[in-house]
PDBQT receptor file of N, H, CA, C and O in Angstrom, charges set to zero:
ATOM      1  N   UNK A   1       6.406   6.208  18.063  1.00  0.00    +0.000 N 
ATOM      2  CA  UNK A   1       5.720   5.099  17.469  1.00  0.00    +0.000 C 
ATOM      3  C   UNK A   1       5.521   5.376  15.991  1.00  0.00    +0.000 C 
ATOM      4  O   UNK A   1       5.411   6.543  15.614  1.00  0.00    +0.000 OA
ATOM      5  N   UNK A   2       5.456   4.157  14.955  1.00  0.00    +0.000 N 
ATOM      6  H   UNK A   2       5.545   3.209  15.260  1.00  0.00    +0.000 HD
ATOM      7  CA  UNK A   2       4.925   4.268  13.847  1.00  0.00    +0.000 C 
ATOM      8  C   UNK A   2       4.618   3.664  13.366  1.00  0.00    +0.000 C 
ATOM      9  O   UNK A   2       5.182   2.606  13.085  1.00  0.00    +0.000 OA
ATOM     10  N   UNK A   3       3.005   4.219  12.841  1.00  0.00    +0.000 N 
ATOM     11  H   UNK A   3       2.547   5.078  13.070  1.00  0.00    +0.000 HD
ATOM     12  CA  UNK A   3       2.135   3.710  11.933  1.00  0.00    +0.000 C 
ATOM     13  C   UNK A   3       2.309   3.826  10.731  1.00  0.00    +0.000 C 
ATOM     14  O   UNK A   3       2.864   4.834  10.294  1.00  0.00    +0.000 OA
ATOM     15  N   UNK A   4       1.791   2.624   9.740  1.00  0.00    +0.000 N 
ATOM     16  H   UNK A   4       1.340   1.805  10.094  1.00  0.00    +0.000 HD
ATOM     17  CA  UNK A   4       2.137   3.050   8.771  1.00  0.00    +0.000 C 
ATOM     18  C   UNK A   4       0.360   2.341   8.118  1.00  0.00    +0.000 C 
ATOM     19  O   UNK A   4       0.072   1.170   8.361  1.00  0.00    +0.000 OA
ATOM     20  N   UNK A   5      -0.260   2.922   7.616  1.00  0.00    +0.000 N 
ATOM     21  H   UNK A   5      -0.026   3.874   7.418  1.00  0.00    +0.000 HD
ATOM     22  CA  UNK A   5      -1.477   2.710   6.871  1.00  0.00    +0.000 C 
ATOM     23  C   UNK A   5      -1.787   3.468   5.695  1.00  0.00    +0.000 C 
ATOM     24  O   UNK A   5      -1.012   4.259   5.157  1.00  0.00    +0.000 OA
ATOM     25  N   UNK A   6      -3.214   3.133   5.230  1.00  0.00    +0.000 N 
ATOM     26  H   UNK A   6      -3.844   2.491   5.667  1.00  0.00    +0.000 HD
ATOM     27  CA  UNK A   6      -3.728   4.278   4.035  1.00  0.00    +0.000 C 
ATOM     28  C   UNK A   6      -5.256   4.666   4.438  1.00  0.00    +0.000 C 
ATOM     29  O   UNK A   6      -6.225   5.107   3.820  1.00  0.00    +0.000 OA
ATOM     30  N   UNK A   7      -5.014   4.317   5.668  1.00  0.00    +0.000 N 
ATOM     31  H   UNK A   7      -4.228   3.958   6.170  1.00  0.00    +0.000 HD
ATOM     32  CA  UNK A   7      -6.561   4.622   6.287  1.00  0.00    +0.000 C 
ATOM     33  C   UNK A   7      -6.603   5.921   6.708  1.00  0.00    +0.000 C 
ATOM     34  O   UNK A   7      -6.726   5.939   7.933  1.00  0.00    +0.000 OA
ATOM     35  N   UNK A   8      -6.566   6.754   6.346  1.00  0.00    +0.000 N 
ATOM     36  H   UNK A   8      -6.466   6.739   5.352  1.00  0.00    +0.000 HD
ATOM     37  CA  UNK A   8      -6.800   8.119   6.829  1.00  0.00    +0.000 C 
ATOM     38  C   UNK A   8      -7.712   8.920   8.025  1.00  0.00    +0.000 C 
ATOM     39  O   UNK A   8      -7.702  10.024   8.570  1.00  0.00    +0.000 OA
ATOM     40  N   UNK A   9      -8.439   7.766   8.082  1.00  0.00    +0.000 N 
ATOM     41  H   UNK A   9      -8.447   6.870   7.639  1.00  0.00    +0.000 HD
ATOM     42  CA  UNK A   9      -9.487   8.494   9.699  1.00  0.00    +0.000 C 
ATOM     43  C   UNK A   9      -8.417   7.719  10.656  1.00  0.00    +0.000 C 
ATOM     44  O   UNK A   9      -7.959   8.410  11.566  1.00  0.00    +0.000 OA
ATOM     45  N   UNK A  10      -8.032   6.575  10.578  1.00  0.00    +0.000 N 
ATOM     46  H   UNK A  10      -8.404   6.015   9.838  1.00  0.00    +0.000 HD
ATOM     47  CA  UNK A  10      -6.862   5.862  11.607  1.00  0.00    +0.000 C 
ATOM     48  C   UNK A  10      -5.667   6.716  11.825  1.00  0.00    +0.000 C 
ATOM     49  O   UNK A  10      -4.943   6.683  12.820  1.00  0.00    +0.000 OA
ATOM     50  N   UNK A  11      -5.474   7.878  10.258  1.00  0.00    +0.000 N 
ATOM     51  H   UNK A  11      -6.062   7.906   9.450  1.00  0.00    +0.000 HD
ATOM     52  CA  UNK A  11      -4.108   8.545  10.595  1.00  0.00    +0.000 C 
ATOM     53  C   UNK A  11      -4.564   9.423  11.587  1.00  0.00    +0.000 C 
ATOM     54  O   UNK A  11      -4.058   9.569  12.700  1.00  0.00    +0.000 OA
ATOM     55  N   UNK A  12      -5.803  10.154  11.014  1.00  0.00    +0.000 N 
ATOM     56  H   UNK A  12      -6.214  10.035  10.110  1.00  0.00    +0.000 HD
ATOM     57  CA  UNK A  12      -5.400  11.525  11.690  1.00  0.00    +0.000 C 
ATOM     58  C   UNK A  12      -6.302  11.195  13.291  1.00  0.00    +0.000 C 
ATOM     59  O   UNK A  12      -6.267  12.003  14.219  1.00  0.00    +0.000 OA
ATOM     60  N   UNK A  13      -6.874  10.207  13.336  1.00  0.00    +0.000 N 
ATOM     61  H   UNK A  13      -6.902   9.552  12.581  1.00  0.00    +0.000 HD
ATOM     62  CA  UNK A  13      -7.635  10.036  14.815  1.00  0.00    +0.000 C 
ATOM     63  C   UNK A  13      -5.558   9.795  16.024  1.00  0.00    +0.000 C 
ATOM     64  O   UNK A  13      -5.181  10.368  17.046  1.00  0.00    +0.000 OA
ATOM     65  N   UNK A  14      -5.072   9.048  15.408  1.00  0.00    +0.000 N 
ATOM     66  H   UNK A  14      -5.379   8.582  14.578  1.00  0.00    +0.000 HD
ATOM     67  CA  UNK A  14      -3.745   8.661  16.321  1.00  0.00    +0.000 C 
ATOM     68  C   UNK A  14      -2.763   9.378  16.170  1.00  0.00    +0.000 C 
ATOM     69  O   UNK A  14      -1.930   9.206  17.059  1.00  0.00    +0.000 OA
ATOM     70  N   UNK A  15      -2.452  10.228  15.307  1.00  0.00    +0.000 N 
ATOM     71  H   UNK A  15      -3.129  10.367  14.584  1.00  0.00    +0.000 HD
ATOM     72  CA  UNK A  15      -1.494  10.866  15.216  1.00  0.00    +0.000 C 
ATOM     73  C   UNK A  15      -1.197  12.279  15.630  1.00  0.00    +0.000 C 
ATOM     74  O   UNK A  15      -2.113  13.079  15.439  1.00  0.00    +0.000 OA
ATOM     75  N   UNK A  16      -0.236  12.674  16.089  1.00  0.00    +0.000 N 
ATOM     76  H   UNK A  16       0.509  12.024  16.244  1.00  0.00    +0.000 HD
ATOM     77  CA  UNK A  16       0.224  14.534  15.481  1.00  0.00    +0.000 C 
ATOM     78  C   UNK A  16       0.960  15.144  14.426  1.00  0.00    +0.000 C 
ATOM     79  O   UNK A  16       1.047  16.320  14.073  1.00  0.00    +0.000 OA
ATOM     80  N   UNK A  17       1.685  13.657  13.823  1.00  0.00    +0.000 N 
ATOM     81  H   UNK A  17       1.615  12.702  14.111  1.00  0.00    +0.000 HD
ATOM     82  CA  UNK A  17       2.254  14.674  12.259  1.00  0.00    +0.000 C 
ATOM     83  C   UNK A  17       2.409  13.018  11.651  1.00  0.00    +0.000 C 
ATOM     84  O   UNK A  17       2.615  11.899  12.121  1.00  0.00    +0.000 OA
ATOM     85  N   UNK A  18       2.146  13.712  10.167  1.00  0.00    +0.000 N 
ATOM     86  H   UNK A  18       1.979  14.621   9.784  1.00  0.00    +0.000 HD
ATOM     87  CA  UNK A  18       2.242  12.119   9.522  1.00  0.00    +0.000 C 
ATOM     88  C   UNK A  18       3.711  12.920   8.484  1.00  0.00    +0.000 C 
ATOM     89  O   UNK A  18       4.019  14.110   8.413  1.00  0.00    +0.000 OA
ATOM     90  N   UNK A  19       4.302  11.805   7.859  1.00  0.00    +0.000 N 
ATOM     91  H   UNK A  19       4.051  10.838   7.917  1.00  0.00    +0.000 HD
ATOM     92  CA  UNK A  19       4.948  11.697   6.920  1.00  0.00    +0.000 C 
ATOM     93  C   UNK A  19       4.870  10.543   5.543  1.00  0.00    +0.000 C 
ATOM     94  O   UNK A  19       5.214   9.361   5.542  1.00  0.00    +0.000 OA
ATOM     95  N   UNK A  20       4.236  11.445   4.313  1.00  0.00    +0.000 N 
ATOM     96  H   UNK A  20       3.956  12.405   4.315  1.00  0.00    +0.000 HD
ATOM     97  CA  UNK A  20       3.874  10.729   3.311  1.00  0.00    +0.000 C 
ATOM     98  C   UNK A  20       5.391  10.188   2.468  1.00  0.00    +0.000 C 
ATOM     99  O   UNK A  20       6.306  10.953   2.164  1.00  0.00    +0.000 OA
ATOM    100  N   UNK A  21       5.370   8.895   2.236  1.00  0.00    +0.000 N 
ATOM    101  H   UNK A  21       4.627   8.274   2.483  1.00  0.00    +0.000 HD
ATOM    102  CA  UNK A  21       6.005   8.554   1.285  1.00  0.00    +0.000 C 
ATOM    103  C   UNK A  21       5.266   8.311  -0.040  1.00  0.00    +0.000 C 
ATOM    104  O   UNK A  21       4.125   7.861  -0.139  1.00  0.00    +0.000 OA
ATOM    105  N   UNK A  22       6.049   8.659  -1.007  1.00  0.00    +0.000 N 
ATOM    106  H   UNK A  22       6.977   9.025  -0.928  1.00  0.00    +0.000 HD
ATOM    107  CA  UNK A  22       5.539   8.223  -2.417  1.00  0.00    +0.000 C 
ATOM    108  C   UNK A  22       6.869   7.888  -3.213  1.00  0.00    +0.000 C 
ATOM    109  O   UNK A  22       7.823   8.627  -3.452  1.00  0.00    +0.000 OA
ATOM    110  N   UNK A  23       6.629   6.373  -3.601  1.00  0.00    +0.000 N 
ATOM    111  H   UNK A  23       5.854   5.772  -3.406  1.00  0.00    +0.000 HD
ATOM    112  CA  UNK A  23       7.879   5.422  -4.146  1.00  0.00    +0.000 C 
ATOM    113  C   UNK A  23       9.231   5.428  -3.132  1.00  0.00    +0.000 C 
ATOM    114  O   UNK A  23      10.346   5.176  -3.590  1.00  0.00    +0.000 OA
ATOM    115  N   UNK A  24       9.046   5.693  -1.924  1.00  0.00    +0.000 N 
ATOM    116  H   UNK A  24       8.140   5.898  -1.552  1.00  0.00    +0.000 HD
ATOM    117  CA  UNK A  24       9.945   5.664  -1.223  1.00  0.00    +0.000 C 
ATOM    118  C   UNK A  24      11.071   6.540  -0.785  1.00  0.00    +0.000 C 
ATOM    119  O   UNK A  24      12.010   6.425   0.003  1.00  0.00    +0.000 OA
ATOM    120  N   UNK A  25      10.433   7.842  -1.933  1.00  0.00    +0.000 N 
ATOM    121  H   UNK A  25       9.670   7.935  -2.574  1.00  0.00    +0.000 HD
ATOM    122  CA  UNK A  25      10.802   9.481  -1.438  1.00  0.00    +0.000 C 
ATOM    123  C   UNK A  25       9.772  10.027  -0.337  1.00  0.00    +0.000 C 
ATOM    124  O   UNK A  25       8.640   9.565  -0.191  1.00  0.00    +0.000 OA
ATOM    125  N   UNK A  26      10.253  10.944   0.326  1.00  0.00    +0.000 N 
ATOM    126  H   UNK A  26      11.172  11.318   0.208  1.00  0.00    +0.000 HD
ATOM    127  CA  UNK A  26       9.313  11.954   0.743  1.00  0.00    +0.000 C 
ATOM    128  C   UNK A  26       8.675  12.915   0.453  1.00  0.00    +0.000 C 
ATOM    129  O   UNK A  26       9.352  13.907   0.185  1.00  0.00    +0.000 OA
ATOM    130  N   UNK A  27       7.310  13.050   0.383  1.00  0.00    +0.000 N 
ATOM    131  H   UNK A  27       6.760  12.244   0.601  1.00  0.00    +0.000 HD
ATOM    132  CA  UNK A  27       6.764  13.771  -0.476  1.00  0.00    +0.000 C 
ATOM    133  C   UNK A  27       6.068  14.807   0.027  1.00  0.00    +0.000 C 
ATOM    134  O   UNK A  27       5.420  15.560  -0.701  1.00  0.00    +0.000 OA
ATOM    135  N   UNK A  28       6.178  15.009   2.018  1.00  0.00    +0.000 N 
ATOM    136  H   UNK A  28       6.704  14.398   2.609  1.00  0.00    +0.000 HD
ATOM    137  CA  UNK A  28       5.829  15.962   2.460  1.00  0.00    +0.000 C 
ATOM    138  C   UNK A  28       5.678  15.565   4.086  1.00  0.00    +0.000 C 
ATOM    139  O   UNK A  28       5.466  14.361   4.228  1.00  0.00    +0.000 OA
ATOM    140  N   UNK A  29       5.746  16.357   5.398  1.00  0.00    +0.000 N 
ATOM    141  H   UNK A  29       5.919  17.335   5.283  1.00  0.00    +0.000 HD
ATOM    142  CA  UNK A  29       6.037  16.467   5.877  1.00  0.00    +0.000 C 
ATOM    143  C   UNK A  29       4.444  17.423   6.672  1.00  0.00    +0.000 C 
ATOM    144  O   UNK A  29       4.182  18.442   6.032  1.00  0.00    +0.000 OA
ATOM    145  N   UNK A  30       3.721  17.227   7.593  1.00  0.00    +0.000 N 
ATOM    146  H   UNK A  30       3.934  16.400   8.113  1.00  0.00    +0.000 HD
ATOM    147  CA  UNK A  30       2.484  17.938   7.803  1.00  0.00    +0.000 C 
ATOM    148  C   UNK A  30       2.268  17.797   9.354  1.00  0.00    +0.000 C 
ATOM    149  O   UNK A  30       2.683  16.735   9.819  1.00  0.00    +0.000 OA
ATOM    150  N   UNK A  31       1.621  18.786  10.348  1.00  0.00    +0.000 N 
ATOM    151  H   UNK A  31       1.283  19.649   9.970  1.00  0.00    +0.000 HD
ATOM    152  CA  UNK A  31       1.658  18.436  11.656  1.00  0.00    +0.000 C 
ATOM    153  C   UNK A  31      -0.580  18.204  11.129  1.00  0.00    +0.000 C 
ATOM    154  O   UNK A  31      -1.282  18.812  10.320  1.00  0.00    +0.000 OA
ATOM    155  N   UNK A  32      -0.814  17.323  11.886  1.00  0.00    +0.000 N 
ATOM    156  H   UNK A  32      -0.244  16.829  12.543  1.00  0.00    +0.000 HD
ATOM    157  CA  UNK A  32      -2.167  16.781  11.769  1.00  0.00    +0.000 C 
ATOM    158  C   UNK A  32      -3.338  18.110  11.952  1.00  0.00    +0.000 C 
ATOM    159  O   UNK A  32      -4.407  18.297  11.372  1.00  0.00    +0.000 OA
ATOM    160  N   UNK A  33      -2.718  18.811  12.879  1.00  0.00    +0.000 N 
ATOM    161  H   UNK A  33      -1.850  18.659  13.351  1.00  0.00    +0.000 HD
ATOM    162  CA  UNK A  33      -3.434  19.923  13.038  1.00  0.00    +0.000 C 
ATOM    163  C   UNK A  33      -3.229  21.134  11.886  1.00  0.00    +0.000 C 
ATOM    164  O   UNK A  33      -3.953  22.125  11.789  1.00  0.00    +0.000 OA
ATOM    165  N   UNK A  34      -2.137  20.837  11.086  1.00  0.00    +0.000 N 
ATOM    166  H   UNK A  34      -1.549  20.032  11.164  1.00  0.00    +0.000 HD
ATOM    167  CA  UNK A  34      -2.217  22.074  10.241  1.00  0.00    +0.000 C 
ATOM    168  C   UNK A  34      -2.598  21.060   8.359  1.00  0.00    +0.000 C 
ATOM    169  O   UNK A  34      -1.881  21.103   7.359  1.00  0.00    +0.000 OA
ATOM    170  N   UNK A  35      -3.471  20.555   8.476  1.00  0.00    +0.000 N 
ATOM    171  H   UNK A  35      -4.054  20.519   9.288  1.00  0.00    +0.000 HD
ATOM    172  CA  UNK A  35      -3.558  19.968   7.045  1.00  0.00    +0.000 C 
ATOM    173  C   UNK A  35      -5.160  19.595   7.395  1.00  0.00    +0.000 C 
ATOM    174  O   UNK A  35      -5.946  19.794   8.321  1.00  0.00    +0.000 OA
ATOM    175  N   UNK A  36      -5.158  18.898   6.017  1.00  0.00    +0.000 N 
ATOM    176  H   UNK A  36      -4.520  18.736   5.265  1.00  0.00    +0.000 HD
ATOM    177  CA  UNK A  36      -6.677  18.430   5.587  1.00  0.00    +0.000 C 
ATOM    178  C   UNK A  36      -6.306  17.072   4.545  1.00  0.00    +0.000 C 
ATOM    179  O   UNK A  36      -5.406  17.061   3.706  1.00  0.00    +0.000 OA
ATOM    180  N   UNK A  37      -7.195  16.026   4.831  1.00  0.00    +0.000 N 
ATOM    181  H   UNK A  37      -7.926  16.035   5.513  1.00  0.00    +0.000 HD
ATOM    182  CA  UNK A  37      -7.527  15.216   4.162  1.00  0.00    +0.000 C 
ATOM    183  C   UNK A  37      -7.117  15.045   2.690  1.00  0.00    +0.000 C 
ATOM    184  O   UNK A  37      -6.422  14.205   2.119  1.00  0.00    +0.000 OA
ATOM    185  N   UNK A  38      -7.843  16.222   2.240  1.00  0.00    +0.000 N 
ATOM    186  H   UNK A  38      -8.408  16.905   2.704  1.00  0.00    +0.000 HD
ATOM    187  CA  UNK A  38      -7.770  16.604   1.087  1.00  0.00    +0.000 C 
ATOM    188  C   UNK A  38      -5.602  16.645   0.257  1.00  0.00    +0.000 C 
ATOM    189  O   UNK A  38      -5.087  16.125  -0.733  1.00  0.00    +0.000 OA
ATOM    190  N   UNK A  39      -5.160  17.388   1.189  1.00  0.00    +0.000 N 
ATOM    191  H   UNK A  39      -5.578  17.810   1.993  1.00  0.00    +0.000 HD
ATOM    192  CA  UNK A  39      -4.064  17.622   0.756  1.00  0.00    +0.000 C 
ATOM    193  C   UNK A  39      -2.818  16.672   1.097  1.00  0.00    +0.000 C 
ATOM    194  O   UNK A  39      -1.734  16.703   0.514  1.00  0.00    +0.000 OA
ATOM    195  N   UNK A  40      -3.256  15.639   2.380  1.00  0.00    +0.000 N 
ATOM    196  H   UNK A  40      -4.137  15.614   2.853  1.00  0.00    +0.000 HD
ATOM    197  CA  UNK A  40      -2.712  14.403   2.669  1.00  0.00    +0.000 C 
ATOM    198  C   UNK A  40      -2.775  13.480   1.283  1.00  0.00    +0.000 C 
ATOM    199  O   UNK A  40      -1.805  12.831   0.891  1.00  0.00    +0.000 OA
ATOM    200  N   UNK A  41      -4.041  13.517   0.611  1.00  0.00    +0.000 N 
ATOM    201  H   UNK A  41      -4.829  14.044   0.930  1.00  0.00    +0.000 HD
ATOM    202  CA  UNK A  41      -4.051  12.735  -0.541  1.00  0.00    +0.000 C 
ATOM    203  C   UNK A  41      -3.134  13.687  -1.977  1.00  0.00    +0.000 C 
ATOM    204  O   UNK A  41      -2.316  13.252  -2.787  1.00  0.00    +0.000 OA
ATOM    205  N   UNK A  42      -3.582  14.777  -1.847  1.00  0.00    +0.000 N 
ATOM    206  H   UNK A  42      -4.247  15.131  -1.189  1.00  0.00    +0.000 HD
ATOM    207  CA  UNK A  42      -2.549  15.165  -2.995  1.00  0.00    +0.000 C 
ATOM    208  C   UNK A  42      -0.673  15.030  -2.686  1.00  0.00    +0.000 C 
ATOM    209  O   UNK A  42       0.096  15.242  -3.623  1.00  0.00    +0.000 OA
ATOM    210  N   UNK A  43      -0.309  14.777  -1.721  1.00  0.00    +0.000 N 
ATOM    211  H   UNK A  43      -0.934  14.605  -0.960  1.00  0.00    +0.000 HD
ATOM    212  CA  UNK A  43       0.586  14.726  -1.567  1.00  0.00    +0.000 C 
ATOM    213  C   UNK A  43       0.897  12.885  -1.740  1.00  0.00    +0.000 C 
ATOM    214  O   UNK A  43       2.021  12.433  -1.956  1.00  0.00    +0.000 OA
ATOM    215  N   UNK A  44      -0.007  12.265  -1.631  1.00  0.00    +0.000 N 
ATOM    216  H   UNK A  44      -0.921  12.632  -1.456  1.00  0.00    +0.000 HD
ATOM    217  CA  UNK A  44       0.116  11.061  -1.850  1.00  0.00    +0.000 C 
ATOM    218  C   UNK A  44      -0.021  10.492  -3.184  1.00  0.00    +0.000 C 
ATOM    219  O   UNK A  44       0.633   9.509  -3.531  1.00  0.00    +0.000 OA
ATOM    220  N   UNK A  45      -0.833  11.069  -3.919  1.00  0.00    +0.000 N 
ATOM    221  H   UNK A  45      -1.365  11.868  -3.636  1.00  0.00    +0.000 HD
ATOM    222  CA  UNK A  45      -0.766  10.948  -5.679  1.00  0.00    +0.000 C 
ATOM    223  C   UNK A  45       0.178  11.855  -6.178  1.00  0.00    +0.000 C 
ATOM    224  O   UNK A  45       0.655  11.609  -7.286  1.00  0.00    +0.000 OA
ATOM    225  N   UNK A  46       0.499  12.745  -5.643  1.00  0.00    +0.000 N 
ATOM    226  H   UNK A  46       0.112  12.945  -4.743  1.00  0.00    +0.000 HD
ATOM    227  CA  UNK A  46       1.544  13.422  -6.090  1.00  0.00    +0.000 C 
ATOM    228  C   UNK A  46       1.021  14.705  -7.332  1.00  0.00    +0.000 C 
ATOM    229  O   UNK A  46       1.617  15.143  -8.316  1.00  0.00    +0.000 OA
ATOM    230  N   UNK A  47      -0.276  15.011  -6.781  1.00  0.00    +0.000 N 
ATOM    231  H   UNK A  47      -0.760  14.655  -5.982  1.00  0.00    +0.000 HD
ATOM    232  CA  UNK A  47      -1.015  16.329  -7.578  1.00  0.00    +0.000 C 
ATOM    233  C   UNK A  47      -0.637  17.678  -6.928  1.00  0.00    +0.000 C 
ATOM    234  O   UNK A  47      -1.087  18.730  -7.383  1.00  0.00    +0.000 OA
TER     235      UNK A  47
């Protein structure tokens, strides 16, 4: 299945691995259990 949102309690409550796009590259690749909030968003601004 895939979701696609920017709601972040919706990601990580349904998911086991997300995949961030930024401009339609990939910008990282994370299993839900090995990340944080925090670094879901830096990978999404691209810091």
């Amino acid at each position: 299945m895939i979701f696609i949102s920017h709601n972040l309690q919706d990601i990580f409550a349904v998911s086991d691995r997300i995949i961030v796009l930024r401009r339609g590259v990939t910008a990282g690749t994370r299993r839900i259990a090995e990340t944080s909030h925090d670094e879901v968003v830096k990978l999404m601004i691209g810091g």
